[in-house]
Backbone bond lengths (Angstrom), bond angles and torsions (degrees), N, CA, C in turn:
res aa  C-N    CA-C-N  psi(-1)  N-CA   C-N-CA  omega(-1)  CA-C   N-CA-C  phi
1 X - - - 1.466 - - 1.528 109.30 -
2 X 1.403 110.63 119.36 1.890 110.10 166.28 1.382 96.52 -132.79
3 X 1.827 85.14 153.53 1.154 94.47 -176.13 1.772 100.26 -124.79
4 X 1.400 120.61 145.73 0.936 119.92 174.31 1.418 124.79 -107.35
5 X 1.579 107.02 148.30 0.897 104.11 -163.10 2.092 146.53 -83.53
6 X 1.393 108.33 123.73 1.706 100.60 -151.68 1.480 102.65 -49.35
7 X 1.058 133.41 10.83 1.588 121.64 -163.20 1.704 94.05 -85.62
8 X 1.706 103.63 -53.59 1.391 123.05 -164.05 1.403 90.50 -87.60
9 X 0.992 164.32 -82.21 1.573 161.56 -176.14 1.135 94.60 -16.48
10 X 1.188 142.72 -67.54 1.673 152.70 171.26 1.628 104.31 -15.33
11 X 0.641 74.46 -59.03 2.148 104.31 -155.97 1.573 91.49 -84.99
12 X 1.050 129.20 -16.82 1.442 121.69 177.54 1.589 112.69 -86.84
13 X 1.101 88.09 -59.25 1.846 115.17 172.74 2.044 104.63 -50.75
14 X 1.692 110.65 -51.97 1.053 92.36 179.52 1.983 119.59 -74.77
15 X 1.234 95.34 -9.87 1.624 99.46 166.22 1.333 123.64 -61.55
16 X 1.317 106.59 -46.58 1.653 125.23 -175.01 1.566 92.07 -72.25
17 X 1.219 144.29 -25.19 1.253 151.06 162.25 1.597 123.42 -53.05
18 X 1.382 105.91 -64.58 1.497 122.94 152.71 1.471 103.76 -32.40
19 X 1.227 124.25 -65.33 1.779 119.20 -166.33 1.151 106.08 -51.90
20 X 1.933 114.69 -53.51 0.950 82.58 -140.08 1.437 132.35 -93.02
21 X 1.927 88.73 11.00 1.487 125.34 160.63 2.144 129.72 -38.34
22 X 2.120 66.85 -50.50 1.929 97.23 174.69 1.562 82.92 -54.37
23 X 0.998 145.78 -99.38 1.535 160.76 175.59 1.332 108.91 22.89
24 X 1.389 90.32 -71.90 1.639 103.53 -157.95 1.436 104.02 -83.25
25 X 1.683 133.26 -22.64 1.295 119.91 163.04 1.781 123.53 -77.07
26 X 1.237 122.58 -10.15 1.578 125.19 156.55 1.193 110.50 -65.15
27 X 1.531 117.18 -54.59 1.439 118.40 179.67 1.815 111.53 -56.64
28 X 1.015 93.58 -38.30 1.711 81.46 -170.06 1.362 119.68 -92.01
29 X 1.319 101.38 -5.88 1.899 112.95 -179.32 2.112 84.71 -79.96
30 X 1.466 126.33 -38.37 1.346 101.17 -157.88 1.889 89.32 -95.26
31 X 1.366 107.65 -27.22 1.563 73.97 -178.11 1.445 122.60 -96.64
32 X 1.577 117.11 18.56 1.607 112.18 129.79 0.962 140.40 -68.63
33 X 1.469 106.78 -39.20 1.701 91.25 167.58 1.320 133.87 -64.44
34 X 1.555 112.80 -10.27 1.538 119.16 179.31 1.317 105.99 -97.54
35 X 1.509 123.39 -31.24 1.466 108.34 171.44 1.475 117.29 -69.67
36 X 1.522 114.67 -43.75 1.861 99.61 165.98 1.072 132.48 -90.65
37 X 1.811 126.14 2.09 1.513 107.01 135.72 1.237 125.25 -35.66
38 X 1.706 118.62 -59.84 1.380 139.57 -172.94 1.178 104.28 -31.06
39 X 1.707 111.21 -65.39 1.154 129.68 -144.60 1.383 100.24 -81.30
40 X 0.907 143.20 -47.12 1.225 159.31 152.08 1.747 116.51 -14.19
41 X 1.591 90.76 -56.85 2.114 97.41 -167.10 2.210 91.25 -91.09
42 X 1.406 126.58 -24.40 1.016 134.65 176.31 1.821 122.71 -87.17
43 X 1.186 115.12 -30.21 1.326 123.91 155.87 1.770 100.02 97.00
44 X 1.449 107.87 4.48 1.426 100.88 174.24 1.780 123.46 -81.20
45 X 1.433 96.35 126.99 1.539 107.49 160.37 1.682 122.48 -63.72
46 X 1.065 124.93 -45.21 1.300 107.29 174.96 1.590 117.26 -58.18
47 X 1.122 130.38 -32.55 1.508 161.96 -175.53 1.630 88.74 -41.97
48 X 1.792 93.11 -80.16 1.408 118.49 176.60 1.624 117.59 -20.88
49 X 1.253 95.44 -58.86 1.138 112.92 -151.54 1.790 104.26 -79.85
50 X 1.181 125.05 -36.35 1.254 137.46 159.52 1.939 108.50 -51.22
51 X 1.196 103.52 -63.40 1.474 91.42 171.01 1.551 123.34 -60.11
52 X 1.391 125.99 -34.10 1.404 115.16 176.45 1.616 105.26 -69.57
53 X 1.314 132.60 -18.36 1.318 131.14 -165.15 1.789 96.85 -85.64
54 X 1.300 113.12 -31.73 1.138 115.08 175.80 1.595 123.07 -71.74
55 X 1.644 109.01 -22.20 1.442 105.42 150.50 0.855 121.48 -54.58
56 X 1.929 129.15 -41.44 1.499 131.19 -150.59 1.899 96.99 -75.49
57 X 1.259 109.35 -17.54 1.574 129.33 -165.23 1.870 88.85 -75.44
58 X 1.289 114.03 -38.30 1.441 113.55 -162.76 1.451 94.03 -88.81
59 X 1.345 146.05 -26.23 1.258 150.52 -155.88 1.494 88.18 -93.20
60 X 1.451 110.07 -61.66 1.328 97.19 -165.98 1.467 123.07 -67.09
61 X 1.660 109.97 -42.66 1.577 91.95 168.86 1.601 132.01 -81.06
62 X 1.222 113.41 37.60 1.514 123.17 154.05 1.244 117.25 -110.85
63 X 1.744 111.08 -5.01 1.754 102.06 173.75 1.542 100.59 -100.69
64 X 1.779 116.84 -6.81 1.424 112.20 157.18 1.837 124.95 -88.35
65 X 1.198 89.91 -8.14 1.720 84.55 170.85 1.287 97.80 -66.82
66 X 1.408 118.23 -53.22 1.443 122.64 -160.52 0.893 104.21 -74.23
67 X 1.671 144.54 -11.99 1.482 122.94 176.31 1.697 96.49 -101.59
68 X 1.718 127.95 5.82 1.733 87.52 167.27 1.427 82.11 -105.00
69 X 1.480 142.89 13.12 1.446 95.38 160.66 1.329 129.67 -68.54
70 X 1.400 101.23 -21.25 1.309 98.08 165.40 1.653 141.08 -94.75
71 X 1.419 105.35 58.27 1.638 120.81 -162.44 1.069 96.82 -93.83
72 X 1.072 128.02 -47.88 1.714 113.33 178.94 1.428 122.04 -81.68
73 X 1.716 129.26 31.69 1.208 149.44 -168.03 1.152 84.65 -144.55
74 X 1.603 124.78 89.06 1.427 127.08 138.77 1.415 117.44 -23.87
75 X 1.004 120.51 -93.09 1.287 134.71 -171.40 1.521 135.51 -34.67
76 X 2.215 89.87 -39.30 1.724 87.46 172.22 1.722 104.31 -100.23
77 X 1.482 115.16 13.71 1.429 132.92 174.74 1.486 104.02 -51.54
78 X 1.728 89.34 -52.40 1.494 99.13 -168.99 1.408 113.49 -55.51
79 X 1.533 105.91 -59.26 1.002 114.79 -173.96 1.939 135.03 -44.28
80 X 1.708 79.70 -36.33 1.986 88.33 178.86 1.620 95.55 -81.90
81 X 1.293 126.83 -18.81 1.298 107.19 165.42 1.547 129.25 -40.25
82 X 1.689 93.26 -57.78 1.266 108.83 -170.08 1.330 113.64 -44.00
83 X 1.660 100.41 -60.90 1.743 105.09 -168.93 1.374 101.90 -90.92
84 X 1.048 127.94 25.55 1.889 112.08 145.94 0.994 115.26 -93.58
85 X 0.824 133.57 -38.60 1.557 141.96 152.35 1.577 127.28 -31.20
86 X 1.401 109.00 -35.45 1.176 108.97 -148.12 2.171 74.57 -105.10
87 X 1.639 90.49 -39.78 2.070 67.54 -172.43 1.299 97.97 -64.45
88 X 1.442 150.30 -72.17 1.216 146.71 -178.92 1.338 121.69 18.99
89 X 1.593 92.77 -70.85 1.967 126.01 173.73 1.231 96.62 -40.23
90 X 1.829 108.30 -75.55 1.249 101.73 179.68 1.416 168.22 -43.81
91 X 1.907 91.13 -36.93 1.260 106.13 159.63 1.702 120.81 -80.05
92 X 1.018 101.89 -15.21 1.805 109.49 176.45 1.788 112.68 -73.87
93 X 1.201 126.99 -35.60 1.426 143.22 166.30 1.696 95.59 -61.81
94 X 1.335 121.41 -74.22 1.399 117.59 -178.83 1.969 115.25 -23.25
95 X 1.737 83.31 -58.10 1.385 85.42 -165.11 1.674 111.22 -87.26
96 X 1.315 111.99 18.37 1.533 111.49 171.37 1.995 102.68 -101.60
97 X 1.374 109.43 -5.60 1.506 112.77 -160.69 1.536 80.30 -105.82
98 X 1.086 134.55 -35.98 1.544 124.83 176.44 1.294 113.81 -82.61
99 X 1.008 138.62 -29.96 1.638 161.44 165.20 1.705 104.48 -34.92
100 X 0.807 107.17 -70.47 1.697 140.60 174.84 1.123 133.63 -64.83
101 X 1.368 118.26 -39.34 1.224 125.71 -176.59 2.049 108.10 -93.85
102 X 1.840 95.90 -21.32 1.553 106.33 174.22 1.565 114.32 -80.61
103 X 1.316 120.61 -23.17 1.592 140.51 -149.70 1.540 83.84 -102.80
104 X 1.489 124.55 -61.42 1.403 121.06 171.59 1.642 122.49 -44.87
105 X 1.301 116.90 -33.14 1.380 136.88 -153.63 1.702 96.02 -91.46
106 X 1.030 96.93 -32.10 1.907 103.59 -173.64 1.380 97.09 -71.96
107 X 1.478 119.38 -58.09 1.061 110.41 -136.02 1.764 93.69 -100.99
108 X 1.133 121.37 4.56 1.588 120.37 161.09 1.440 114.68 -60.34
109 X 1.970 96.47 -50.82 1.337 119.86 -177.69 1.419 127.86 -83.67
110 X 1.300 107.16 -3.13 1.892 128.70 165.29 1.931 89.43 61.05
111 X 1.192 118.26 35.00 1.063 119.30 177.57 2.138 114.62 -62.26
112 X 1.217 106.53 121.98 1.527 104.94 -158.03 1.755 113.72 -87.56
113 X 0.975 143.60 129.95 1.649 148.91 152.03 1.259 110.42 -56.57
114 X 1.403 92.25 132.32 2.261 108.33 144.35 1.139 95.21 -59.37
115 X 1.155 103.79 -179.97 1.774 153.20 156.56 1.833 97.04 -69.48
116 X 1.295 129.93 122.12 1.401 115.49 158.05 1.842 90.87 -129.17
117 X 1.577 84.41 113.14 1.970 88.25 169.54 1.702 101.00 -77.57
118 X 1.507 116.69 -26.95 1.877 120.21 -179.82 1.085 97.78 -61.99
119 X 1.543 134.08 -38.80 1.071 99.16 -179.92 1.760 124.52 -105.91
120 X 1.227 113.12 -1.68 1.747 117.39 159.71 1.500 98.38 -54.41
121 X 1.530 131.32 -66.77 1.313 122.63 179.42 1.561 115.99 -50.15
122 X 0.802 130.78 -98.20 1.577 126.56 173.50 1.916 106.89 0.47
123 X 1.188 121.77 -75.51 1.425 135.53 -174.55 1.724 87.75 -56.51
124 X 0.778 154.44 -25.67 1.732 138.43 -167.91 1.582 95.51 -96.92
125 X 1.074 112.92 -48.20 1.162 117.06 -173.02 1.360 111.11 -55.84
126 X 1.260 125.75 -55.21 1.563 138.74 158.19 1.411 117.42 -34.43
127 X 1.478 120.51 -41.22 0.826 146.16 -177.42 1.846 112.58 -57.28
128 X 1.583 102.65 -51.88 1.445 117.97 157.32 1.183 129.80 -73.29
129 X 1.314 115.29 -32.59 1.410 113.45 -174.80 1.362 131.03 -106.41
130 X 1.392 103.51 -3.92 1.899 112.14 -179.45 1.889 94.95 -92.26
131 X 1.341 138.89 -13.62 0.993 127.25 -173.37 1.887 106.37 -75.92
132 X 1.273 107.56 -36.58 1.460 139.55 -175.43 1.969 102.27 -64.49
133 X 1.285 100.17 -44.83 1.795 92.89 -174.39 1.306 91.43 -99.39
134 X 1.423 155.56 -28.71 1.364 146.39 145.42 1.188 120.16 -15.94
135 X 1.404 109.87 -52.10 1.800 117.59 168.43 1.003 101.20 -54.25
136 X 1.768 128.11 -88.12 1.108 99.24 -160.21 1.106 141.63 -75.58
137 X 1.290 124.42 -15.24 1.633 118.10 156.85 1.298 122.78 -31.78
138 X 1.516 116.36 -49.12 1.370 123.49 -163.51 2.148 96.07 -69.02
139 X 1.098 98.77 -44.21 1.427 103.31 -170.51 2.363 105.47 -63.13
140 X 1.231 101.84 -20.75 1.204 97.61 158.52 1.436 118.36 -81.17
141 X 1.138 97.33 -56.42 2.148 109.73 169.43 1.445 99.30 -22.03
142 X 0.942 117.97 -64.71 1.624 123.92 -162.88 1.854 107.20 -87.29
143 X 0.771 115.63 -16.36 1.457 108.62 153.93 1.110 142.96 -114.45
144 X 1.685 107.00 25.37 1.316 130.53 155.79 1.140 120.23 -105.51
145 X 1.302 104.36 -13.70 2.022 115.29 -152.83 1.525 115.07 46.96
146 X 1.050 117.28 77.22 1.208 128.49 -141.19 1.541 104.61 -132.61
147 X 1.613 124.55 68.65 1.380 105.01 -170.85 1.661 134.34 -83.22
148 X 1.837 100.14 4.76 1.233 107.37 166.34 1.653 107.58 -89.49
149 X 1.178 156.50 9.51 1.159 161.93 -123.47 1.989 86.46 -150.35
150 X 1.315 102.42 -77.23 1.763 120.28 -174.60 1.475 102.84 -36.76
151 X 1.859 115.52 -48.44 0.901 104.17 155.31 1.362 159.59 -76.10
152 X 1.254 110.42 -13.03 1.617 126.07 161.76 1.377 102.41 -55.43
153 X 1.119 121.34 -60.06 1.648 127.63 178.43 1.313 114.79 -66.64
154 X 1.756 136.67 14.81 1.025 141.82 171.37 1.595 103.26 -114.78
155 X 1.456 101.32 -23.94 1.743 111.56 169.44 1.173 101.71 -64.61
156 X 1.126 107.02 -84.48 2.294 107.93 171.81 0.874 122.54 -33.49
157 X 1.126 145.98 -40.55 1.909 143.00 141.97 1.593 92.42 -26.36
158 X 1.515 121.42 -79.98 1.331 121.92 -163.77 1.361 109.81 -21.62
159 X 1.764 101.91 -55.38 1.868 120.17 -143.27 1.681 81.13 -70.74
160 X 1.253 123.43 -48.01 1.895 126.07 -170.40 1.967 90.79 -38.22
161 X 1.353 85.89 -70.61 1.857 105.67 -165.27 2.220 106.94 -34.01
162 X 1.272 84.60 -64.36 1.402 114.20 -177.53 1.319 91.65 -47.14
163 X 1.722 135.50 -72.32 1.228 135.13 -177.38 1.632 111.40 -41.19
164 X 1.093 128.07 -54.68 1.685 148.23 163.64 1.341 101.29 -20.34
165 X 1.309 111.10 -73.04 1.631 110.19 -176.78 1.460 116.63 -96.97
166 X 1.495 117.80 18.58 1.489 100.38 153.85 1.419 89.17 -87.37
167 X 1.482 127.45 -81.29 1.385 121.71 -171.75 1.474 115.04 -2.99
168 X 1.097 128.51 -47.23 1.222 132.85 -129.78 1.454 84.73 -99.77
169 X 1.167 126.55 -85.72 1.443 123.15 154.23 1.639 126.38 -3.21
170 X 1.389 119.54 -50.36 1.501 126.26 -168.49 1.609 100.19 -77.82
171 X 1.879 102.85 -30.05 1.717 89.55 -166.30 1.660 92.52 -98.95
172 X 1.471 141.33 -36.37 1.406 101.73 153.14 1.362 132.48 -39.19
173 X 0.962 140.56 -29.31 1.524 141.78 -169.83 1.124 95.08 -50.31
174 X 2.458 97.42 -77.61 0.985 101.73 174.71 1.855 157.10 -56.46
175 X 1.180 109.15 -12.53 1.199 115.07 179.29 1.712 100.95 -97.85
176 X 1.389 132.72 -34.73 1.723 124.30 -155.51 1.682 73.92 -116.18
177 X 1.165 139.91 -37.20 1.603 115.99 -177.18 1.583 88.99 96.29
178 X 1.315 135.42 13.57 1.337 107.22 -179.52 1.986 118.20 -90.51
179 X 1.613 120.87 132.97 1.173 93.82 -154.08 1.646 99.81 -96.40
180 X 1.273 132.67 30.80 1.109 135.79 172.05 1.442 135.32 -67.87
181 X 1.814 82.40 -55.57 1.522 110.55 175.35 1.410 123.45 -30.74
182 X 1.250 107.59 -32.84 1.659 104.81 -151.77 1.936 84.43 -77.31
183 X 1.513 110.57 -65.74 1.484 117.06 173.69 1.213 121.31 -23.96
184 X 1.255 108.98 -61.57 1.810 115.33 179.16 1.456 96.42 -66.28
185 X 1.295 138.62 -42.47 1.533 107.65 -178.76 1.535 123.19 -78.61
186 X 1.471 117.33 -2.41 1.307 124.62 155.63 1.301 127.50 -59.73
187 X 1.575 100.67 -46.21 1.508 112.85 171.66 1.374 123.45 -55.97
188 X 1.675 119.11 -21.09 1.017 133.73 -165.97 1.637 95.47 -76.30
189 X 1.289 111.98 -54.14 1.560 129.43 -170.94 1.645 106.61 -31.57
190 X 0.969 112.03 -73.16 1.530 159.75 172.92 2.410 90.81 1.02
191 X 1.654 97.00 -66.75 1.408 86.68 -172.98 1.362 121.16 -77.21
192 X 1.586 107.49 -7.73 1.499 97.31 -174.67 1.191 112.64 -105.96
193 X 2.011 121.28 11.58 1.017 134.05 161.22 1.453 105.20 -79.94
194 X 1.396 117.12 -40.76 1.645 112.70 179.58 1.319 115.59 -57.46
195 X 1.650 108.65 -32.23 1.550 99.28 -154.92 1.428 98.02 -93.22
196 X 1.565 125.08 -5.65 1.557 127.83 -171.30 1.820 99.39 -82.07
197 X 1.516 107.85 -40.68 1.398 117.06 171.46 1.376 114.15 -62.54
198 X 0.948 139.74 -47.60 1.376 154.14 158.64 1.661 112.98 -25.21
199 X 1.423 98.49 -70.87 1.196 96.25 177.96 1.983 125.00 -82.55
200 X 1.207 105.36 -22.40 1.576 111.44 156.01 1.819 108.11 -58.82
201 X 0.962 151.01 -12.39 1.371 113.12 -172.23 1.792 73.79 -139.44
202 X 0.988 129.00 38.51 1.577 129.55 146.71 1.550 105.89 -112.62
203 X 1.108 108.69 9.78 1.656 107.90 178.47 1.302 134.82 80.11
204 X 1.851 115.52 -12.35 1.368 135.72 160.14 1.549 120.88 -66.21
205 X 1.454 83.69 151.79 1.561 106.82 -175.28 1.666 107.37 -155.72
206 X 1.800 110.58 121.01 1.190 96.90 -173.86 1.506 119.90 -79.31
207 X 1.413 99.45 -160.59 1.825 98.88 -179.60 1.962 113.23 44.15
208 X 1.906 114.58 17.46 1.215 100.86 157.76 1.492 135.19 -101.78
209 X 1.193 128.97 130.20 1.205 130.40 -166.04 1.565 113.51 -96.38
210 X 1.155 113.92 135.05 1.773 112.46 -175.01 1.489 99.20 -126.22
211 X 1.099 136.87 12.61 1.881 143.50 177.61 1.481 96.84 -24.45
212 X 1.305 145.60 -69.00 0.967 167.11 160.03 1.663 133.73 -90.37
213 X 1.709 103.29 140.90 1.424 93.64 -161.94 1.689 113.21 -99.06
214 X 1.348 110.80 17.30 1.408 131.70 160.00 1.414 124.78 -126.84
215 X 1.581 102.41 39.99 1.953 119.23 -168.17 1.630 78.74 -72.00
216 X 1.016 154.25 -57.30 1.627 135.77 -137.08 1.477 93.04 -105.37
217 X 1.175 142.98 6.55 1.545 132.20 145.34 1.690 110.70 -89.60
218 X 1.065 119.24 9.58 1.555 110.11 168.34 1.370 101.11 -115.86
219 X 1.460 123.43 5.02 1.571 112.89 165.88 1.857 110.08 -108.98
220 X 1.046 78.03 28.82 1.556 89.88 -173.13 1.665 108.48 -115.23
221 X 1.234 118.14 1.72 1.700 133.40 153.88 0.975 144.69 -97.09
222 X 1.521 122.20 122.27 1.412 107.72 -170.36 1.549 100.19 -136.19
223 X 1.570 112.99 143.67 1.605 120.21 -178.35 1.605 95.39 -82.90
């Protein structure tokens, strides 16, 4: 039987944390720039709106690099909790007030879309691959107790979701020609951006468990 030790398990886990931060800000610096090129030469708002969310993806995992460097600092632990959390909220409200107010604006103005195949690819791709770094984030989340972390990985769920119904939108367009779709699936975005903001700057994070007030020193053993 060994047991290893929580000091270094800590510090390991928040490393593997750090990456997988590195990760998710390459990924989201290139598939913004391809969703608002897209969106941009095609005229779609949902498009849009997926790529600016994919900034919020780059914002946020640099206010989580910076909160596991500080994992073995209780104290300022707390603290980067707080305010990752709280920009998160923030930038997620931003982008539900632009979301909405552009998706509304189209479709007053019957304003019409291209075809963007850059951005059907990009959104599928997302589609595969944000479910995959969601895991593991969450699997650090939970063995840090980590409710700014749970939530980053509840953001990436979002970006999967969010990807879902732009796609979904771009290939009605494209296949039935209808030019609505894309708007109404923006509109769709809109509440589960509120309610993700909502619960980021109230300090929640789902899938966290508090049963015990030393749960992340008993995942810190191994026989």
């Amino acid at each position: 039987m060994a047991e290893v030790s929580p000091h270094s398990d800590r510090a390991s886990l928040a490393r593997r944390g750090s990456y997988l931060e590195i990760l998710t800000i390459v990924w989201a610096i290139a598939e913004s720039s391809v969703a608002l090129v897209s969106a941009w030469r095609s005229g779609s708002i949902s498009l849009a709106g997926f790529g600016f969310d994919s900034l919020i993806e780059v914002v946020s995992g640099a206010t989580l690099m910076w909160r596991m460097s500080h994992e073995m600092e209780p104290q300022r632990r707390h603290q980067a909790e707080h305010i990752s959390l709280r920009i998160a909220g923030a930038c997620l409200f931003a982008l539900a007030a632009y979301v909405g107010a552009e998706a509304v604006f189209n479709l007053v103005q019957h304003r019409l879309q291209e075809t963007s195949w850059s951005g059907i690819g990009i959104t599928a791709a997302a589609v595969i691959f944000m479910p995959l770094l969601s895991r593991a984030k969450r699997k650090v989340g939970e063995a840090l107790d980590s409710a700014a972390m749970m939530t980053d990985a509840r953001q990436t769920d979002f970006c999967m979701y969010q990807a879902v119904i732009v796609l979904f939108g771009l290939a009605v367009h494209t296949v039935f020609g209808i030019a609505r779709a894309d708007s109404a699936a923006a509109l769709v975005m809109v509440p589960f951006l509120v309610r993700s903001g909502i619960l980021s700057l109230k300090g929640e994070a789902c899938c966290m468990h508090h049963s015990h007030p030393h749960h992340h020193e008993n995942k810190v053993q191994a026989t």
